[in-house]
C-alpha positions as CSV (number, residue, x, y, z in Angstrom):
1,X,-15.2,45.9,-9.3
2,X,-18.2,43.7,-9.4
3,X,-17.0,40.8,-11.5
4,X,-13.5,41.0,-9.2
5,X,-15.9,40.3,-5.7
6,X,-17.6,37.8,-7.7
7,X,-14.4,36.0,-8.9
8,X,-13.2,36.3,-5.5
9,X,-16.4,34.6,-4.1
10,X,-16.3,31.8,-6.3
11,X,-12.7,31.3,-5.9
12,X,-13.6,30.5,-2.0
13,X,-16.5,28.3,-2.4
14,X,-14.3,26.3,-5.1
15,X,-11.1,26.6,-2.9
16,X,-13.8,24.9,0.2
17,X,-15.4,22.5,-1.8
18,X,-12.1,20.9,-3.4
19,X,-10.3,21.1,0.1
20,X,-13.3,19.0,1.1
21,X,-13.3,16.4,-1.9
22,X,-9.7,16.0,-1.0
23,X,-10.0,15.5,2.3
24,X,-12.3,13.0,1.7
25,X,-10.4,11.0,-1.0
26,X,-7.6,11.1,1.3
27,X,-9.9,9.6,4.0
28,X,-11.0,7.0,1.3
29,X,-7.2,5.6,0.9
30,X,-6.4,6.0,4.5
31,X,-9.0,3.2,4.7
32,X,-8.0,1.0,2.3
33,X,-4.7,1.0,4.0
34,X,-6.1,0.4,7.2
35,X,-7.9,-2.6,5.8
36,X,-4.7,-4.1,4.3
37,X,-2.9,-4.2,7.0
38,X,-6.0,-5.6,9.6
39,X,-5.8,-8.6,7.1
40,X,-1.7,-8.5,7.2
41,X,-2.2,-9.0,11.1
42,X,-5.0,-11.3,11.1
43,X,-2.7,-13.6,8.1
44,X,-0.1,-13.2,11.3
45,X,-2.1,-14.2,13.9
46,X,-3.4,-17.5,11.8
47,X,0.5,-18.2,11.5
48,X,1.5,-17.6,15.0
49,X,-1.7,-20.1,16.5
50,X,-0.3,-22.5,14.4
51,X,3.4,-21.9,15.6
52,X,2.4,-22.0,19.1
53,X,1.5,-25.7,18.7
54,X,4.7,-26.7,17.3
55,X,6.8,-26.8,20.4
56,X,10.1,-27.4,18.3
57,X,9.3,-23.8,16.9
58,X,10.0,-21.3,19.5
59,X,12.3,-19.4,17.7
60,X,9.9,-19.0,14.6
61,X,7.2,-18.5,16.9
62,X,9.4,-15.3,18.3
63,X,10.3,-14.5,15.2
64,X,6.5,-14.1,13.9
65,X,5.6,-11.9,17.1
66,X,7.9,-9.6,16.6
67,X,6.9,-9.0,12.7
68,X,3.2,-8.7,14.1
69,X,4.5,-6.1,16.4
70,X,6.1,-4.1,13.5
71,X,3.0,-4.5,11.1
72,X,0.7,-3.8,14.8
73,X,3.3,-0.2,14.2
74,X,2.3,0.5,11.2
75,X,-1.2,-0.1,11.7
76,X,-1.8,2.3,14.9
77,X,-0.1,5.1,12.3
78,X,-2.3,4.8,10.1
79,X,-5.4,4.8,12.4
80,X,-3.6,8.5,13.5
81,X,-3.5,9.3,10.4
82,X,-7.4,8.5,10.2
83,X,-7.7,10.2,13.3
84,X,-6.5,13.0,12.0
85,X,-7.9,13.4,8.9
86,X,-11.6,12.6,10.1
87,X,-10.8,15.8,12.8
88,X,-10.1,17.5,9.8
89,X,-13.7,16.6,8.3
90,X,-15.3,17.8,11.2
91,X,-13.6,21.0,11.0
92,X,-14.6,21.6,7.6
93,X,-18.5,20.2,8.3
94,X,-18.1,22.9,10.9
95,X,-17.3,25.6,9.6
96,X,-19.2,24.7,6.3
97,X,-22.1,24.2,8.9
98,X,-21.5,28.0,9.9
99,X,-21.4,29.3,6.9
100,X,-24.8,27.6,5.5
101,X,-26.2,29.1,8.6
102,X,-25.0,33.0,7.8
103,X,-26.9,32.4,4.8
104,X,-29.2,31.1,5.9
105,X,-29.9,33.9,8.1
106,X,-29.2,36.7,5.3
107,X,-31.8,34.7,2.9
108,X,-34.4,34.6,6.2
109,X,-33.9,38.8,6.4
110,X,-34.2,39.1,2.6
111,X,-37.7,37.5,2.7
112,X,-38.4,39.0,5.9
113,X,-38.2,42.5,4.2
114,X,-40.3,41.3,0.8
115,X,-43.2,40.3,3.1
116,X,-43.0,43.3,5.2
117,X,-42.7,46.1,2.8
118,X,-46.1,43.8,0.4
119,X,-47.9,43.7,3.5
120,X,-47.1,47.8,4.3
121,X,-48.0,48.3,1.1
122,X,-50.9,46.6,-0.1
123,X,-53.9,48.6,0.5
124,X,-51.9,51.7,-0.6
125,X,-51.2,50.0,-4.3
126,X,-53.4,47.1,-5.5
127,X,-51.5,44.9,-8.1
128,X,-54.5,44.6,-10.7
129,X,-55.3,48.6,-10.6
130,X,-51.8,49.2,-10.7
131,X,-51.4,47.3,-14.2
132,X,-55.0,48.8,-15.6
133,X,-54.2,51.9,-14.8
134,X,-51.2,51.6,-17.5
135,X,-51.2,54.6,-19.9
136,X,-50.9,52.8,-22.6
137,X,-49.7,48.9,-23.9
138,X,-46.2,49.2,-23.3
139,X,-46.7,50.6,-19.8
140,X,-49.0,47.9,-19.3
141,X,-46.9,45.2,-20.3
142,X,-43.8,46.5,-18.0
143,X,-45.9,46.7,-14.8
144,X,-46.9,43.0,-15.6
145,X,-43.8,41.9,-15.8
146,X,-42.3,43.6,-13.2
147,X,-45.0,41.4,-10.7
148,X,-44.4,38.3,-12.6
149,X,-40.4,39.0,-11.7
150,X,-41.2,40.4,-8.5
151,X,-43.0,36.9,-7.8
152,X,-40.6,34.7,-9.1
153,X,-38.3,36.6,-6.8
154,X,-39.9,35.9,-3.8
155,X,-40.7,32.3,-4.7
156,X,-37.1,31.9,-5.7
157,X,-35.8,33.3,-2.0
158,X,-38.0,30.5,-0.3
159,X,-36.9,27.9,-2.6
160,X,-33.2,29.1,-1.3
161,X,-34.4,29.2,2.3
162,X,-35.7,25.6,2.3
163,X,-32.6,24.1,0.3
164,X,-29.9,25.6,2.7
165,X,-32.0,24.3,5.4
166,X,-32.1,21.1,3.8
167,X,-28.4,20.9,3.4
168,X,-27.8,22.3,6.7
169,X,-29.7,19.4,7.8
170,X,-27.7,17.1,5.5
171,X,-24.4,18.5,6.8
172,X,-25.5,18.1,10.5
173,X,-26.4,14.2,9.5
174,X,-22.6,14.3,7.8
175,X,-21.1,15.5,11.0
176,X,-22.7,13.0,13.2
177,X,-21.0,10.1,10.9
178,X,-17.8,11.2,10.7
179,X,-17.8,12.1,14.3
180,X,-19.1,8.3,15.0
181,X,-16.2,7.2,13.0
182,X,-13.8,9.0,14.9
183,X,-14.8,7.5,17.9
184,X,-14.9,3.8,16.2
185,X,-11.3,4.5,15.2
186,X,-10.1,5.7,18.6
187,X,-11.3,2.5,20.1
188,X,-9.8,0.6,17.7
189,X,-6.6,2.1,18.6
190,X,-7.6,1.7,21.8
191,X,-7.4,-2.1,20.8
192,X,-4.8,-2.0,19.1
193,X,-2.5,-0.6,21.7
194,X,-3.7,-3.2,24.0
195,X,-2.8,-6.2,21.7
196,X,0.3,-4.6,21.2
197,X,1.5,-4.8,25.3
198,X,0.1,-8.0,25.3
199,X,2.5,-9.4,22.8
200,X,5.4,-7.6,24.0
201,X,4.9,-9.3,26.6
202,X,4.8,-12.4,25.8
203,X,7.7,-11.4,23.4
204,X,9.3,-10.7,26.9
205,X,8.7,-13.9,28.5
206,X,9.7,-15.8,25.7
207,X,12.9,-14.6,24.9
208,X,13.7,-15.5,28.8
209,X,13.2,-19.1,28.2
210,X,15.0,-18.8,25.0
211,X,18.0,-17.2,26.9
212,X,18.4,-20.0,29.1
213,X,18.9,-22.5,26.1
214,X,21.6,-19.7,24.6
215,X,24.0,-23.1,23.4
216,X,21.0,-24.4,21.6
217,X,20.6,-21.2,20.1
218,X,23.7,-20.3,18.9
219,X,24.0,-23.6,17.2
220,X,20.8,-22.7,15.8
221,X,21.9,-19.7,14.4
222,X,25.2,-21.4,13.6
223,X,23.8,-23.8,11.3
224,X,21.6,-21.2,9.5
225,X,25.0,-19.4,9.0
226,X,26.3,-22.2,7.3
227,X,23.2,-22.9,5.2
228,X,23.4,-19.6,4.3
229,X,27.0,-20.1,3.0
230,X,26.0,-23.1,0.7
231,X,23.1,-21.4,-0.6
232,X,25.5,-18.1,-1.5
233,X,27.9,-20.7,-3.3
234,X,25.5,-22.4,-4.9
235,X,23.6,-19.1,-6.5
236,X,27.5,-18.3,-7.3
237,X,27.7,-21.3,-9.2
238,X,24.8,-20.2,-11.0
239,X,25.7,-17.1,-11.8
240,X,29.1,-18.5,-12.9
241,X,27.2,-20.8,-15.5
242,X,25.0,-18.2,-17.1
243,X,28.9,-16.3,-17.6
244,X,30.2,-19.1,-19.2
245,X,26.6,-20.2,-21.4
246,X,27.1,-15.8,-22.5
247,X,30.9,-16.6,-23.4
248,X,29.8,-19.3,-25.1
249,X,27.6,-18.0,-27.5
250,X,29.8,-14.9,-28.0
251,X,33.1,-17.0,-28.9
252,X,30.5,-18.9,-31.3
253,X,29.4,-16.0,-33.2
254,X,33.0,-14.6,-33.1
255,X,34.2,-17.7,-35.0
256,X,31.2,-17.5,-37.5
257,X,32.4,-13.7,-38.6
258,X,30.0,-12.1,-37.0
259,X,29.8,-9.1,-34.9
260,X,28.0,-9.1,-31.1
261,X,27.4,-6.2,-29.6
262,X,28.1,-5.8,-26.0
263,X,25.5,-5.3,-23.6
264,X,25.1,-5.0,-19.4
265,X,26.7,-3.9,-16.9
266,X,30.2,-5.0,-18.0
267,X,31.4,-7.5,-20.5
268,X,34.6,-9.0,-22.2
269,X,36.0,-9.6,-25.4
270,X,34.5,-12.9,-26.5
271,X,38.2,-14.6,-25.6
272,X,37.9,-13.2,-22.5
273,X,36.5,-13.6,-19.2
274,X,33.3,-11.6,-17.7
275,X,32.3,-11.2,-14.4
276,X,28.5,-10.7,-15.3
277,X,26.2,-11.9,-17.5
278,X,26.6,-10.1,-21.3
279,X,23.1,-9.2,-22.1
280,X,21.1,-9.3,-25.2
281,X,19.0,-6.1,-26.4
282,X,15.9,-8.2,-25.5
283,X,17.5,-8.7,-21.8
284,X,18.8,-5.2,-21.3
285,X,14.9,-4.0,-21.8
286,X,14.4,-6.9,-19.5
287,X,16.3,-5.2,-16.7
288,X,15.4,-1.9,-17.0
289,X,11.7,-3.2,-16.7
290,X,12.5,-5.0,-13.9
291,X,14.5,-2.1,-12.6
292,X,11.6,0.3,-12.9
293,X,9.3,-2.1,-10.7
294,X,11.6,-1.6,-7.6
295,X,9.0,-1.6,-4.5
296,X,5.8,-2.8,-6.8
297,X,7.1,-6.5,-7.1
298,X,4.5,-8.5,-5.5
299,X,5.2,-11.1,-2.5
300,X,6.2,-14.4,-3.8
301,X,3.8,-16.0,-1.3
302,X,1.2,-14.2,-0.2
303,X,-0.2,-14.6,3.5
304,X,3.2,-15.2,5.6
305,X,5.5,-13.5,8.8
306,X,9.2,-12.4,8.1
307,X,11.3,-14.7,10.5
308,X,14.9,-13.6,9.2
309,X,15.8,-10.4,7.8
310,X,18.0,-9.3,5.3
311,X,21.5,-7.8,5.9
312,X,24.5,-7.7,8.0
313,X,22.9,-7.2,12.3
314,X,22.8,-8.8,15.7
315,X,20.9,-11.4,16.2
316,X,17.5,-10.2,18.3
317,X,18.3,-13.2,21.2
318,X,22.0,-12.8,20.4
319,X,23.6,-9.8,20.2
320,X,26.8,-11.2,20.7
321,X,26.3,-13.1,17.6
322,X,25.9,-11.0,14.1
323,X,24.2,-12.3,11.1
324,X,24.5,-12.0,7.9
325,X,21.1,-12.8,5.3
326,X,21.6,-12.4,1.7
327,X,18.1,-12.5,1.5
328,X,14.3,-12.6,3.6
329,X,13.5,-16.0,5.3
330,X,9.4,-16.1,5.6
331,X,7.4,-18.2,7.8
332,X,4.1,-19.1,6.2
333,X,1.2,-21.8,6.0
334,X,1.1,-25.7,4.8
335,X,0.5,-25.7,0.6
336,X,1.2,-21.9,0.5
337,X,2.0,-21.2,-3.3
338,X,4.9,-19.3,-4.3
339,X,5.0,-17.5,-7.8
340,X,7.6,-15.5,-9.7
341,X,7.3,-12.3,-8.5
342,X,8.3,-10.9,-12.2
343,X,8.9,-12.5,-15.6
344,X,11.6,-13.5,-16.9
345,X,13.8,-17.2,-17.8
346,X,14.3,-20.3,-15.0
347,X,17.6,-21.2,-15.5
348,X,18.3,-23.6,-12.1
349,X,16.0,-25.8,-10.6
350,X,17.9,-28.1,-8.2
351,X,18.2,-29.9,-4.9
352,X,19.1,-28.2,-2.0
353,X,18.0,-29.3,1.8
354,X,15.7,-31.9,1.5
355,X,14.2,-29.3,-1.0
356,X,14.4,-27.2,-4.9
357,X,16.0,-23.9,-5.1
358,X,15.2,-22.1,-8.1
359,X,16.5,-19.5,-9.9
360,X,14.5,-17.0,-12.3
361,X,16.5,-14.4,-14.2
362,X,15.6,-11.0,-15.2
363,X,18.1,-9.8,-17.6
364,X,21.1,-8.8,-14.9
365,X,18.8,-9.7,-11.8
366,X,18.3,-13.1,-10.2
367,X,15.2,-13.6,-7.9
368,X,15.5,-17.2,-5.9
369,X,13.4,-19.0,-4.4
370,X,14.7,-21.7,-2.0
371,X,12.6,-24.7,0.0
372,X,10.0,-25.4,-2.8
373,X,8.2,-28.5,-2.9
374,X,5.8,-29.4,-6.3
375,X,7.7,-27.5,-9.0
376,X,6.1,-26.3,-12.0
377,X,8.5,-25.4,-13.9
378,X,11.5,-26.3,-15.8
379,X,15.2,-24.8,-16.3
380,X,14.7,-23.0,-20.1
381,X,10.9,-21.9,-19.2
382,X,9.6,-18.4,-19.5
383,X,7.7,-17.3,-16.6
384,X,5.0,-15.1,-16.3
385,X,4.8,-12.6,-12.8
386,X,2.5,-14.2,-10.4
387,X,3.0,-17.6,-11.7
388,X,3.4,-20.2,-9.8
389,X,6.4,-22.1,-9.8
390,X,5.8,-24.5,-6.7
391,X,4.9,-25.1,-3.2
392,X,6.6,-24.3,0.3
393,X,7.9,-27.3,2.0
394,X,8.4,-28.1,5.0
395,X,11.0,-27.6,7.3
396,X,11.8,-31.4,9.0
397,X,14.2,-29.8,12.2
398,X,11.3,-27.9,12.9
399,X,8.3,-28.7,11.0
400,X,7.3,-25.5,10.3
401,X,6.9,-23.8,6.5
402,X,9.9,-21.4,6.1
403,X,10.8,-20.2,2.5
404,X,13.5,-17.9,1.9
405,X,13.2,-15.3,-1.2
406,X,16.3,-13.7,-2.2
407,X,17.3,-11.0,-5.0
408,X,20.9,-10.8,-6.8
409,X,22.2,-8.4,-9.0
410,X,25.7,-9.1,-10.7
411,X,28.2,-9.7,-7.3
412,X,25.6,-8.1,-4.9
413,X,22.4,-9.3,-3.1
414,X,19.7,-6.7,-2.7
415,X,17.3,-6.2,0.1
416,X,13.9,-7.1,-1.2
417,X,12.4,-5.0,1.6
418,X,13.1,-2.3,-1.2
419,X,11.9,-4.3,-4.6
420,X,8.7,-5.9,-3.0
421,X,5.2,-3.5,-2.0
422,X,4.5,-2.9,1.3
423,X,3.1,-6.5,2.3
């Protein structure tokens, strides 16, 4: 019975104290998020400053207000989240606070009841008489150690009077802290809430003035329709040539007498026509790798505002007028690097726009990379992942730095909202 309430006990001081050290850890991360996204928005609000001096950028500077908005989302959630948690803390301080205090008390009685019954008794039994007046040795010996024990009883219970104080003290001090940092966080949403109206507003006024140009617009969003066109046939083209380079190589091996072994998604006999890229054993591990790194790809550039998003949906200022993006279009700063956000082969690096579009492949998967300026690389190069493979350029209709990042798979373009980490 005695080692069951003793299991039991320990079992709810170990059940409190690692509810506590999770608490806290969870805290820790909570944090860490917060932090990453206070630099996502500042990175935003460097972007839209510079935006807001370019007067032939309304559009992108819409564009970036309404991606600071959604990252300004994700931000006050997480500083609920902190909110929460750090009410959490406090609870447990509390109620850890409490619980020091009951023993606390008990210890304060325990003593209280040592010094009361020595004091009753001390002219009725004198220690040193007590132990001379032993019998014999043994006797002797017993009573001895039965005052040494009794003493290192009593100096044991104030030893565990002053530490519970001192950690009741320590715990008070904890409290304090976490409470202060509750109330730093509120404000801070506080803050953030009121940014958040702000640019909603302004989000308001400027897609008024943007509605009253709706024929510039449209033709705007007409001739990034067609863009968006050339830049689908020209990745087609691409895919189309690694096909043929994989035929190639197959119908060469077939006319040495030897045997290939088919690999991908689909393939062909060697005579025959594919519709995707045959695959080696090298490139098939390739893929899976790639594959297994679906949202942990880093961002090809790193501080930037997403001005066109991927898929088939109205246009925000249009809703008449639907787009379709096979990709993300990303507005970011003058010189901003962009780097291969995995490794694998270039096989295009080409003109398009005024600019280079370049195409990286990863086994089955494409990742490209169009309006790059300064090139590092060459068609036949192996890339490393955060490599860099160039510079942003800039745009001349509207002299801002827009980059669009786009991944392909076989016949189908994947969102890369799902592939990359939360930016």
């Amino acid at each position: 019975m005695k080692k069951a309430i003793i299991l039991l006990v320990f079992s709810v001081f170990a059940l409190a104290y690692f509810g506590v050290d999770a608490q806290s850890k969870k805290s820790d991360q909570l944090k860490k998020n917060k932090q990453k996204i206070e630099k996502e928005i500042k990175n935003k609000q460097k972007l839209l400053e510079e935006t807001k001096k370019n007067k032939k950028a309304s559009q992108q500077q819409l564009s970036v207000l309404r991606d600071q908005i959604a990252t300004r989302e994700v931000y006050m959630t997480e500083l609920q989240n902190e909110i929460n948690v750090l009410s959490d803390e406090i609870r447990e301080n509390q109620n850890e606070s409490s619980r020091l205090a009951r023993k606390l008390t008990c210890l304060k009685e325990d003593y209280s009841r040592v010094v009361y019954n020595t004091f009753k008794n001390r002219r009725r039994r004198d220690p040193l008489l007590f132990i001379l007046s032993s019998e014999d040795y043994s006797t002797m010996f017993r009573r001895m150690r039965f005052y040494a024990e009794y003493s290192q009883n009593v100096k044991k219970k104030v030893e565990e009077i002053t530490a519970s104080r001192n950690e009741i003290e320590h715990k008070c001090q904890e409290l304090a802290l976490i409470e202060g940092e509750k109330q730093t966080t509120m404000q801070e949403q506080e803050n953030a809430n009121n940014a958040q109206r702000q640019q909603k507003r302004e989000v308001e006024q400027l897609s008024k003035k943007l509605n009253k140009k709706e024929a510039e617009l449209k033709a705007e969003i007409k001739k990034k329709q067609q863009e968006q066109s050339r830049l689908a046939n020209e990745i087609q083209k691409a895919i189309n040539a690694e096909i043929a380079a994989a035929n190639a190589r197959n119908n060469q091996k077939s006319s040495a007498g030897k045997t290939s072994g088919k690999s991908g998604t689909s393939s062909s006999s060697s005579g025959g026509k594919s519709t995707t890229i045959t695959l080696t054993p090298e490139e098939k591990q390739l893929s899976s790798s790639f594959a297994g790194n679906k949202g942990k790809l880093p961002w090809p550039v790193s501080a930037c505002a997403k001005i066109q998003d991927f898929g088939k949906h109205p246009h925000p200022d249009a809703p008449s007028v639907m787009v379709n993006n096979i990709g993300i279009e990303l507005l970011t700063h003058a010189n901003a690097e962009v780097k291969a956000v995995f490794k694998g082969t270039v096989t295009t690096v080409k003109d398009f726009d005024g600019a280079k579009l370049i195409i990286i492949r990863h086994g089955e998967y494409l990742t490209i990379y169009k309006n790059i300026t300064n090139v590092t690389i060459k068609v036949g190069q192996n890339v490393s992942t955060g490599q860099k493979i160039g510079n942003v350029a800039k745009k001349s209709d509207s002299g801002t730095y827009e980059f669009t990042f786009i991944i392909n798979q076989g016949q189908n373009y994947l969102d890369p909202n799902l592939w990359l980490t939360r930016h």
